[in-house]
C-alpha positions as CSV (number, residue, x, y, z in Angstrom):
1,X,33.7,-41.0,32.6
2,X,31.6,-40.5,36.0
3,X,33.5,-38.7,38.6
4,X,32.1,-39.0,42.2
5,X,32.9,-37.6,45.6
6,X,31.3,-39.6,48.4
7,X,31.9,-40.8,52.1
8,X,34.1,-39.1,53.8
9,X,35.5,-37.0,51.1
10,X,36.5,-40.0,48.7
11,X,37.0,-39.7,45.0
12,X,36.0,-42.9,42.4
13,X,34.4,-43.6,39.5
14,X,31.2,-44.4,38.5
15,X,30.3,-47.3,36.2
16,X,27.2,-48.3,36.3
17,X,25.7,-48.7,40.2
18,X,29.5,-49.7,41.0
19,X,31.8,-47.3,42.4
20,X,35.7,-47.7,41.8
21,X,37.3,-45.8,44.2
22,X,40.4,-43.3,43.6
23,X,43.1,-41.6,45.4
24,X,41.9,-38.4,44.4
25,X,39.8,-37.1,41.6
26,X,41.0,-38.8,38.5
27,X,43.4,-40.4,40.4
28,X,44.8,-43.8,40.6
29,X,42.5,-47.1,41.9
30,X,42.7,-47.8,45.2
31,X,41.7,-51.3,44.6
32,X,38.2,-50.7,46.9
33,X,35.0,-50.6,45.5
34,X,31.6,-49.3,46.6
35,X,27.9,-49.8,45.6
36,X,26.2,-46.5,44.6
37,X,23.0,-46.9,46.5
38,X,25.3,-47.7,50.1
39,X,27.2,-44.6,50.2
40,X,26.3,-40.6,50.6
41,X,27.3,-38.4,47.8
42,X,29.0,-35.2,48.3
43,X,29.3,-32.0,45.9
44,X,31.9,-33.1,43.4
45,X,34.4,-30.2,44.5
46,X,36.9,-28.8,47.3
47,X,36.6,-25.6,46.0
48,X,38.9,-22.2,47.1
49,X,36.5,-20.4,45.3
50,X,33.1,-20.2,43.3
51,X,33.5,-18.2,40.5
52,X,30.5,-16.8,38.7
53,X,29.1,-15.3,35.6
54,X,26.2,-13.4,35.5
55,X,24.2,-12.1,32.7
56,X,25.5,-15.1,30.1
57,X,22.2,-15.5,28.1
58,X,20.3,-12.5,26.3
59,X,17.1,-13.9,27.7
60,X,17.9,-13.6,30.9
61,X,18.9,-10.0,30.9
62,X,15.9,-9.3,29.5
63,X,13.9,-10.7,31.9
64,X,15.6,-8.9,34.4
65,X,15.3,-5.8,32.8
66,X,19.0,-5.0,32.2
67,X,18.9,-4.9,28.4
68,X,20.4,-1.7,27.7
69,X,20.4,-2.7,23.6
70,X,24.4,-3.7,23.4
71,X,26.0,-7.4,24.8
72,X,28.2,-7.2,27.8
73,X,31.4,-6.6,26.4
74,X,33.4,-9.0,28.6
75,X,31.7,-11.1,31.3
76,X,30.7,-10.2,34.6
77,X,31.6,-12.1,37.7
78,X,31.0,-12.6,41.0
79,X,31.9,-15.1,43.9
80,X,30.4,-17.5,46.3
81,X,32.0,-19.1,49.0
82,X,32.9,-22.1,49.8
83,X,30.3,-22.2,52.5
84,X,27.7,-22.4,49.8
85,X,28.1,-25.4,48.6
86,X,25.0,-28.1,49.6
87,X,25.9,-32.1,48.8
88,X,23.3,-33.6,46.2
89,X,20.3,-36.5,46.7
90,X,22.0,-39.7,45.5
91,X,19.5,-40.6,42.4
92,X,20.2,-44.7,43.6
93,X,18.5,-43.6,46.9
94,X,15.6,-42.1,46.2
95,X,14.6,-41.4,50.1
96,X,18.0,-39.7,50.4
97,X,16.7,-36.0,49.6
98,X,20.6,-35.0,50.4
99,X,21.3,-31.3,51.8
100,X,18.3,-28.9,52.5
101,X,18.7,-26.0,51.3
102,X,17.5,-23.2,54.2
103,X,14.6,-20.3,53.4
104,X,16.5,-18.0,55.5
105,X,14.9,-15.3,57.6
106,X,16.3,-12.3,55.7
107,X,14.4,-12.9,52.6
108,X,11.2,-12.7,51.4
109,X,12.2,-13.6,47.6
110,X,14.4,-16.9,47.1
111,X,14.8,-17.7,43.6
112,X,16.3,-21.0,41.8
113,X,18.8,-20.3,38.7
114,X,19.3,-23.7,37.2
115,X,23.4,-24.0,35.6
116,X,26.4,-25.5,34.0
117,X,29.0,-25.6,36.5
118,X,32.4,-26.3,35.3
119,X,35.3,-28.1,38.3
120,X,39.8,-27.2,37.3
121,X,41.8,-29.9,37.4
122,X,45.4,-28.0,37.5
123,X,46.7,-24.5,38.1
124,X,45.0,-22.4,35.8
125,X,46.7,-18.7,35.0
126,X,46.8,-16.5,31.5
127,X,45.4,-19.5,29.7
128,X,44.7,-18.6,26.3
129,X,41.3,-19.4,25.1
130,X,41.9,-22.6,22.6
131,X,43.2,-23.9,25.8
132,X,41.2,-23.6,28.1
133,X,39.2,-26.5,28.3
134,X,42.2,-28.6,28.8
135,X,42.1,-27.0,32.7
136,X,38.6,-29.0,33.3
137,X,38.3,-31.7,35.6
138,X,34.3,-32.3,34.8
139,X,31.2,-30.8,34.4
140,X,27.7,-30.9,36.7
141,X,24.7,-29.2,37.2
142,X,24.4,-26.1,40.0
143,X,21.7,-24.2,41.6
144,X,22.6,-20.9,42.4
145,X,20.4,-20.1,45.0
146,X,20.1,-15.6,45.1
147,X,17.8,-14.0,48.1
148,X,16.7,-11.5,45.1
149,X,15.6,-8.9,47.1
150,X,18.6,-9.1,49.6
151,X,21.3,-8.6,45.7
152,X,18.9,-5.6,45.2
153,X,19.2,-3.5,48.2
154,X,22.6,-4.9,49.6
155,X,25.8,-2.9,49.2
156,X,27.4,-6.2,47.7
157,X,25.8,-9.2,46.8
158,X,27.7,-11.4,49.7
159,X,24.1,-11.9,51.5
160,X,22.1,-12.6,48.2
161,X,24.7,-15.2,46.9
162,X,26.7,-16.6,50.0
163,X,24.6,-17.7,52.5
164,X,25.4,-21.3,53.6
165,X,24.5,-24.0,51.2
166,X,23.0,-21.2,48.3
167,X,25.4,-23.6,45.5
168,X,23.7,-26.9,45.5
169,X,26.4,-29.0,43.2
170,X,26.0,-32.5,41.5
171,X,25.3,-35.4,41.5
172,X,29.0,-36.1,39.7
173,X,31.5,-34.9,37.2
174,X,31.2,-35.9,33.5
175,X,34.5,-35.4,32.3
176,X,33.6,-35.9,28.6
177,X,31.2,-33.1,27.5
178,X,30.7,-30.3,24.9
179,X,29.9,-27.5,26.9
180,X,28.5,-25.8,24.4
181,X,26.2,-28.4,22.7
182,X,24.0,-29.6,25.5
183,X,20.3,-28.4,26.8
184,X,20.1,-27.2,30.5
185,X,16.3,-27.7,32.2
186,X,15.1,-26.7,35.9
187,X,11.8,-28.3,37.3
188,X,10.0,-26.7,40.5
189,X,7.9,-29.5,41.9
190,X,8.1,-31.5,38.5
191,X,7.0,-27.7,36.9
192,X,9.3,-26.9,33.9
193,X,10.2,-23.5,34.9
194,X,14.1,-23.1,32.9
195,X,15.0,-24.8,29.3
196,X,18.2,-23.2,27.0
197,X,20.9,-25.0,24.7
198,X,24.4,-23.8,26.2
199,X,25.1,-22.8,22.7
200,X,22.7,-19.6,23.7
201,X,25.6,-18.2,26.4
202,X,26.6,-15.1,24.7
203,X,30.2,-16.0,26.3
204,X,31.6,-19.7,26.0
205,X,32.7,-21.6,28.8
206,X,36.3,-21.4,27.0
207,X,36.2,-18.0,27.2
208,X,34.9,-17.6,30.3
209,X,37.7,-19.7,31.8
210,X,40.9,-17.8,29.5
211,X,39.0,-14.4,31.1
212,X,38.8,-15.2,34.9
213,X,42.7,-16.9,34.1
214,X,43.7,-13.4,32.8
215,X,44.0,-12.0,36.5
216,X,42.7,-14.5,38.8
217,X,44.6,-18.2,39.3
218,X,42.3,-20.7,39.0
219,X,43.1,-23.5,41.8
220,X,42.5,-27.3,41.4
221,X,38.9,-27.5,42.5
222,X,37.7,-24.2,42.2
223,X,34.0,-24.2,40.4
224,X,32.9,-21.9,37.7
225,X,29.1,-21.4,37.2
226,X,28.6,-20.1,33.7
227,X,25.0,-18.1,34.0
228,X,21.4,-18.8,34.4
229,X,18.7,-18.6,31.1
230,X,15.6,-17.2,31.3
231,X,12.6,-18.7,33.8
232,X,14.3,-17.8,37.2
233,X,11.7,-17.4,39.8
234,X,10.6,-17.8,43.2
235,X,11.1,-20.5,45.5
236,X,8.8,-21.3,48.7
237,X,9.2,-23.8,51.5
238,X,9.3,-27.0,50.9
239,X,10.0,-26.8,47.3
240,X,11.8,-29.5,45.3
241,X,13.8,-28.2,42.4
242,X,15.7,-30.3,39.9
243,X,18.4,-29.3,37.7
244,X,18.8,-31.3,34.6
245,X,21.7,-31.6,31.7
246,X,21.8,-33.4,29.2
247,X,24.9,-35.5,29.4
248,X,25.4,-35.1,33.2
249,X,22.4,-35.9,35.1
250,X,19.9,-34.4,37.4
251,X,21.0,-32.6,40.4
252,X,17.9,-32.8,43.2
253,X,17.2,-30.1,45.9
254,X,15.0,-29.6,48.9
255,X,14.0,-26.4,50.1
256,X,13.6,-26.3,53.6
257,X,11.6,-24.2,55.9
């Protein structure tokens, strides 16, 4: 099942070109329903938070020069705010480019990190791994936009990471995926620049969700990003970067000037 946030903060879901609109996500059927290509999609989230996980694939590490031999021995986190989250191009309007992403002023080194995000459903606190998965509302592609040279000299990473609209999310919430058994692609102007099978992440998403749960509640709508593979790399102006997942969909981005 297609989950999708449009309008003016509506819920439905998606079959086919036709969506069925709910009174919230997952919720009941209002009894209206929309045509995809007539309506502006939003991300598919009212997050509190945006939790993150860094270093999740051995390749990417690597790549960044951080392999010190040994696998990180739980995972490490860090957050984006709400602020960050950019609404996705509607793929049934294909002149609807959605939010621009801004180049800001501070940088000089933008990169793209193509990922699986994952969206709560319910209250989620000291959840034990084999049930963790039960928490999820859906899953959907992100971009976590990093000013790389801002995470390198910055105290913390609240410029590199936070900036307004640095978490493009979308386009919808498949609710019925194995995190773990799909194949996650980013595109730079049509380039293939990213391509891993989740089943690389050196920590599941299960596990990823029972650890955060161990001493931070989980609210419903918070977003989890579970880590970028190998390929990140600079963005310029005017860039158009795609995230793809098998299973979900592609998640389109403008980079603006």
């Amino acid at each position: 099942m297609k989950l999708v946030r449009f309008g003016a903060g509506q819920w439905g879901v998606l079959e086919g070109e036709t969506i069925h609109e709910t009174d919230g996500p997952a919720g009941n059927p209002t009894g209206q329903h929309y045509d995809l290509g007539g309506v502006t999609l939003l991300a598919p989230a009212t997050p509190s938070k945006i939790v993150c996980v860094g270093r999740n694939y051995l390749d990417h590490i690597r790549e960044l020069g951080n392999d010190t031999g040994e696998l990180p021995k739980e995972p490490g986190l860090f957050l984006k705010g709400p602020n960050t989250l950019a609404h996705p191009a509607n793929p049934a309007r294909p002149h609807h480019s959605g939010d621009v992403v801004p180049y800001p002023s501070f940088t000089k080194l933008l990169h793209y990190e193509g990922e699986l995000a994952v969206v709560i459903e319910r209250q989620m606190r000291n959840v034990p791994e084999e049930e963790a998965l039960d928490y999820v509302l859906g899953y959907t592609c992100a971009l976590d936009v990093t000013a790389r040279d801002a995470q390198k000299t910055d105290l913390q990473w609240v410029r590199a990471k936070s900036t307004d609209k640095f978490c493009p999310l979308g386009p919808w919430l498949v609710t019925s995926l194995e995190p773990q058994n799909t194949t996650l692609r980013t595109y730079v102007n049509g380039e293939l620049r990213q391509e891993a099978h989740t089943s690389r992440m050196i920590f599941p998403v299960a596990r990823i969700l029972a650890y955060i749960s161990s001493f931070m509640t989980l609210e419903p709508g918070d977003v989890v990003l579970t880590g970028t593979p190998e390929g990140v790399g600079e963005l310029k102006p005017g860039d158009q970067v795609e995230v793809a997942i098998e299973g979900i969909g592609d998640l389109h981005t403008r980079i603006g000037h």
